[in-house]
C-alpha positions in Angstrom: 101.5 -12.0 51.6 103.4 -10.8 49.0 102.1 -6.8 47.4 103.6 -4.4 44.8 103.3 -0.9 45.6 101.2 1.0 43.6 101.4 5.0 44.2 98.6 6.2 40.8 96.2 6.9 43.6 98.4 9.1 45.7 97.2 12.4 46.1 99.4 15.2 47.6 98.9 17.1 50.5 97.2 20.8 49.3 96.7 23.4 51.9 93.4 25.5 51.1 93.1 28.8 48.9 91.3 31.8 50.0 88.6 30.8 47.1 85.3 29.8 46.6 84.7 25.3 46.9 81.5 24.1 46.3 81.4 21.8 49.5 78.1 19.4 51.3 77.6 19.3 54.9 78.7 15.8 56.5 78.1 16.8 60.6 76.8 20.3 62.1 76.1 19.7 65.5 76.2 22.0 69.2 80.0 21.6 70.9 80.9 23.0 74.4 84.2 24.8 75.0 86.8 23.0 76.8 85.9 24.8 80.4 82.2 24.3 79.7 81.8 28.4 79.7 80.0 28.4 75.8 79.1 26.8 72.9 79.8 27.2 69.7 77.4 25.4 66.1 80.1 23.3 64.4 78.9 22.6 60.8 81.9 19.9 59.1 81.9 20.9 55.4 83.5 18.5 53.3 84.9 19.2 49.6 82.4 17.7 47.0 83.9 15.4 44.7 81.5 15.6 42.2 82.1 19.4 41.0 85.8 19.8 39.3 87.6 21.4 41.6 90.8 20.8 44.1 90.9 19.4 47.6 87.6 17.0 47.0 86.8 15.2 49.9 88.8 17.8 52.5 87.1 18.6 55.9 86.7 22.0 56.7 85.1 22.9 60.3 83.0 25.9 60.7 82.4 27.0 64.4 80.1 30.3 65.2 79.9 30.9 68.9 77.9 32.0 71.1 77.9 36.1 72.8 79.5 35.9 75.9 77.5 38.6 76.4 73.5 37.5 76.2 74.5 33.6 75.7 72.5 33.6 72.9 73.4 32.6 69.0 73.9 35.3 66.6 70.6 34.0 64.7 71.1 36.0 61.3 74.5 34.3 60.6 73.0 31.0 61.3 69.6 31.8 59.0 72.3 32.8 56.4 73.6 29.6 56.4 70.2 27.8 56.8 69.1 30.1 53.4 72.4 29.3 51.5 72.0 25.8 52.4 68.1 25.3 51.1 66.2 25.4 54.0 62.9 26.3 53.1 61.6 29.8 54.9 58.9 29.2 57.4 60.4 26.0 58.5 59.6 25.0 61.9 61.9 22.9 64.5 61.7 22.1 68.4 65.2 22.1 68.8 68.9 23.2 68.0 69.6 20.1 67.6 67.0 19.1 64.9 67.7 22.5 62.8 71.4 21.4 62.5 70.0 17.9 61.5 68.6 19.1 59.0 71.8 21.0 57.3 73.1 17.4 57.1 73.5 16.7 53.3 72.6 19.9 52.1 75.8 21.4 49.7 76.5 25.4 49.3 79.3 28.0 47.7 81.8 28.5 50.9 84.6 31.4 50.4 87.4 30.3 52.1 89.4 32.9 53.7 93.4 32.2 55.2 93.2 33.9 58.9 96.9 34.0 60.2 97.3 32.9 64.0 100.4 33.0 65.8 102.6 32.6 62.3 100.4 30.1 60.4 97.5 30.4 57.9 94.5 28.5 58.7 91.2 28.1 56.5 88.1 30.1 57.5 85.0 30.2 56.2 84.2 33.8 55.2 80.8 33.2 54.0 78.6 30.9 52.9 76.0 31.5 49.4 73.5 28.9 47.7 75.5 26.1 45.2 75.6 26.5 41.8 75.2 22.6 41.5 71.8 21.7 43.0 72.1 18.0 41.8 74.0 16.3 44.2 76.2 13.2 43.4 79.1 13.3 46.1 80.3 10.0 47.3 81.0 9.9 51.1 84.1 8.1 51.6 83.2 8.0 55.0 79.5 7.5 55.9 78.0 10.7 56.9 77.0 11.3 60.7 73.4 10.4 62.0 71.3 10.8 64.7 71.3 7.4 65.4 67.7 6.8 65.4 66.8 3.3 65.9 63.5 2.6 63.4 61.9 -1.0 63.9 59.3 -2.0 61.0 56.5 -1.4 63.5 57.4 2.0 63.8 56.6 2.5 59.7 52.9 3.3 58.6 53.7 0.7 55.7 
């Protein structure tokens, strides 16, 4: 099959900038360390591409840890994040695992900070504030993570 190449849709390799990006959540989910000794919330910010700024569509992971300590999540970080991200106060869940559902889709302000390890700058995210762009019209080029839940039409009250 003969092709031409066609390079108008090439776009360069960026690093980050220690800036603010208004970004959307594709994945936060729980993820063990790799001796099984903790766990860390992972929330998988992605770039919007619908706000005019650089590096749209770029992945950027967000890991908080657990205390070694008392095992236990520093809950104000995460309730910052749940705030920035439109999570309505009050709101109950039965689970970790349904709370970070629920940050799936939801976009905030992320300040990007560059954290030097062992000679090289990596993104971080420094902090996380509500979006200036409420109205959401990102297009996944990829299709956002799920629960998987399988939903027959028996299962609908319509």
């Amino acid at each position: 099959m003969a092709f031409t190449t066609d390079f108008s849709e090439v776009q360069e390799f960026a690093d980050f900038k220690a800036k603010e990006y208004e970004m959307i959540v594709f994945d936060a989910y729980e993820e063990e360390n790799k001796d099984g000794t903790n766990k860390a919330v992972v929330i998988d910010y992605v770039v919007r591409n619908d706000v005019d700024q650089d590096k749209q569509n770029a992945h950027l992971w967000d890991r908080q840890w657990r205390s070694k300590e008392t095992g236990k999540y520093h809950m104000g970080f995460l309730m910052g994040k749940a705030k920035a991200l439109g999570i309505p106060e009050g709101k109950k869940y039965n689970n970790m695992e349904e709370f970070l559902a629920d940050f799936k889709g939801r976009a905030a302000k992320i300040k990007v900070k560059l954290e030097e390890y062992n000679g090289q700058e990596y993104p971080r995210v420094q902090y996380t504030n509500a979006t200036a762009f409420p109205q959401i019209n990102h297009e996944w080029k990829e299709a956002p993570a799920t629960t998987g839940l399988d939903i027959q039409d028996d299962d609908l009250p319509f």
